[in-house]
N, C-alpha and C positions, 0 to 999 in steps of 0.2 A: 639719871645724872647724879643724884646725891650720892648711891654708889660708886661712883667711877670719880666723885670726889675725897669720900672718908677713905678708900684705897691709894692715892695720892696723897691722902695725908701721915697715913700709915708709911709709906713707901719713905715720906720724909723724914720718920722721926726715926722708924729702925735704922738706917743707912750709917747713925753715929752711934750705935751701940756698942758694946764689948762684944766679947766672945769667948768661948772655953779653951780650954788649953788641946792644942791638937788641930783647932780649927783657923783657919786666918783667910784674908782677902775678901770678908763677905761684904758682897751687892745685891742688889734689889734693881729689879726691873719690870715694868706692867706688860700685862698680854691680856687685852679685854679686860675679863672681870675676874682674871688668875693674877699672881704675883713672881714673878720667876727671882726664885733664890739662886745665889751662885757661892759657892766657896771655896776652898782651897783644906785641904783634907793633908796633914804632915807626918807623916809614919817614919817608923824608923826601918824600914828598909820595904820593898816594893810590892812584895807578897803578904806585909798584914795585914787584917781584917779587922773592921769597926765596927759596930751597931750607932748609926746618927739619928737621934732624936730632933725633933725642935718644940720646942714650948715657947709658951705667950704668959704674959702678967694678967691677961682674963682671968685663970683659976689659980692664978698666984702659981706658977711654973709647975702644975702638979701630973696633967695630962700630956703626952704630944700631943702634937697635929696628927689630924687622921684625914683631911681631906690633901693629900698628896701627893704626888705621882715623883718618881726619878730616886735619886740617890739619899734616900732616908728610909726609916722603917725598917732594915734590912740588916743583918748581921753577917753579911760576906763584901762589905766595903772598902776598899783598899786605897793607898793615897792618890791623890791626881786631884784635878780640879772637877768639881762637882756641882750638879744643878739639879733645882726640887721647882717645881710646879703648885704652887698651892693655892686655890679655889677656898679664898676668903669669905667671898659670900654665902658659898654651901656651909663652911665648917660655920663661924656666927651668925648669919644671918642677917637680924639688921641691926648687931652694934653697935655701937658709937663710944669713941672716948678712944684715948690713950694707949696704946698696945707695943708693949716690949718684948724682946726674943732673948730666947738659949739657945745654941745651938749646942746641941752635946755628945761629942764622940769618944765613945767607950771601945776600950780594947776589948778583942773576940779573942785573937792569936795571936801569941809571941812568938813560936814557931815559925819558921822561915827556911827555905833553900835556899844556897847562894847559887849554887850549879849543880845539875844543867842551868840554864835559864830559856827565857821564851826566844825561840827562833831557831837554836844550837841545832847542829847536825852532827849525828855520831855515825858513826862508817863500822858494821858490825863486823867484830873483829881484833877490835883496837881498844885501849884504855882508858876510861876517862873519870875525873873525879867527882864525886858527890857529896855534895859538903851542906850542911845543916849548923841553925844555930837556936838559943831558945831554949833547948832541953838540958833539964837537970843535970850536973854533971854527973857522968858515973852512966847513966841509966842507959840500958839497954834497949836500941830502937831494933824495928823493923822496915825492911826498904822494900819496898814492891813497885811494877814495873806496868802501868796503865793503859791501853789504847782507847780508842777512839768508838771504838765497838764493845765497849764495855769489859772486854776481855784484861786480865790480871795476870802479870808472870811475877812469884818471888824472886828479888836479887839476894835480900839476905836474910835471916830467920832472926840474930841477934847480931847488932854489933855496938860495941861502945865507942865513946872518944865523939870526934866533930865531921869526922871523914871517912869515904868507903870508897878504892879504887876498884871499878866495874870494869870486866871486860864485855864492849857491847853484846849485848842478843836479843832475841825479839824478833819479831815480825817488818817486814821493811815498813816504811810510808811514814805520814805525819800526821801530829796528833797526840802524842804519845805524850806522859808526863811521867815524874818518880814522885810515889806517897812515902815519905819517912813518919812512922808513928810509933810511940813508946809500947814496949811488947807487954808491957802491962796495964796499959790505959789508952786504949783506942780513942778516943777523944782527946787526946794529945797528939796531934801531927800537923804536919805538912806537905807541899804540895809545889811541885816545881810548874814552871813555866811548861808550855807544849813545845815539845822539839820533833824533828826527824829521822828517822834511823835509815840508813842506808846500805846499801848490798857491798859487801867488799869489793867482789866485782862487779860492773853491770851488767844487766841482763844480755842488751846487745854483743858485746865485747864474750859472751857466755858460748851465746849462737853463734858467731862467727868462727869462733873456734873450732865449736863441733863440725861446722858448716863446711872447711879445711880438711878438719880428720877425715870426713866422712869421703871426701873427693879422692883424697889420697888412698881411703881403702879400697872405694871403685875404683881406681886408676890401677892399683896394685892388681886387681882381681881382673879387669878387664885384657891388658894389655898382653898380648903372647909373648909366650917366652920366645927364643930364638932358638932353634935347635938344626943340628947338623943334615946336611942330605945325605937319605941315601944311596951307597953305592949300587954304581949299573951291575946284575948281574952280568956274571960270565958269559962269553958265547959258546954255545952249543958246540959241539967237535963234533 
């Protein structure tokens, strides 16, 4: 019981805290003898990536929290609203007193896709734009073309500026994403949403056609010509 009270008291005093820049809407709420963190995570556009930490006034904000679970720890974070698990009694033990928070989210990637984006369907064949933002200007990216089976096509080997008009290719189905990365520093990229690619024509639409020719070639080959009778011979004299 005295646990499931100094948690409740904690529960009270964090809920008026501050917070760092980046981070906004945090609550607290109990699960047994866990702490469920909730916050709200604010990026400048929807594909970048945080490292969230949380620290405590116990070592004077020097350590995170390592007894954790959910959206912290981790340096491929992205914005939306977010939840951590924290097992207060594992990580202190049986402290008592006073306990204040940081939450602190640090930028990973400024790199960013605007498009494709997550969902988009590209019909292969046809044109579409691919636009990045984030990298220096000037500098020469590379664009490569990802599926779902790990498998890689290059789109483009260099290109400079904010934008690259693709004519689709690739393999059909979904799953698929584009890696833009600096061609001379691999550790500078990005990374679209997963899209679909699509068959210019469909498959069925593909077969039925054949399906047509093929009747008309038997039809052509089967069916007899017409051809003249011959005349009666003559009679005998």
């Amino acid at each position: 019981m005295a646990t499931r009270i100094k948690l409740i008291f904690i529960l009270l005093l964090v809920s008026t805290l501050g917070f760092a820049q980046k981070v906004e809407n945090i609550s607290f709420a109990m699960d047994g003898d866990n702490v469920r963190i909730m916050y709200t995570l604010i990026g400048d556009f929807p594909e970048q990536t945080f490292e969230v930490k949380i620290y405590t006034s116990v070592d004077n904000f020097k350590n995170p929290l390592e007894e954790v679970k959910g959206d912290v720890n981790m340096k491929n974070i992205t914005p939306g609203k977010k939840e951590v698990v924290w097992d207060a009694k594992k990580e202190y033990k049986l402290f008592e007193g006073d306990i204040s928070f940081k939450i602190i989210a640090t930028v990973v990637s400024n790199y960013w896709i605007s498009s494709p984006t997550k969902g988009d369907v590209m019909k292969k064949g046809k044109y579409y734009d691919i636009s990045w933002e984030g990298f220096r200007p000037g500098t020469p990216v590379r664009i490569t073309l990802h599926y779902p089976n790990g498998k890689m096509d290059e789109i483009a080997s260099s290109v400079t500026g904010k934008n690259y008009h693709w004519k689709a290719t690739g393999s059909p189905g979904k799953g698929a994403f584009v890696r833009v990365s600096e061609v001379d520093n691999k550790n500078a990229f990005a990374k679209s949403g997963t899209f679909t690619i699509k068959r210019k024509v469909p498959l069925g639409a593909t077969v039925g056609a054949a399906a047509v020719v093929t009747g008309g070639i038997l039809y052509l080959i089967l069916k007899p010509e017409p051809i003249d009778p011959l005349p009666f011979p003559p009679d005998p004299e």
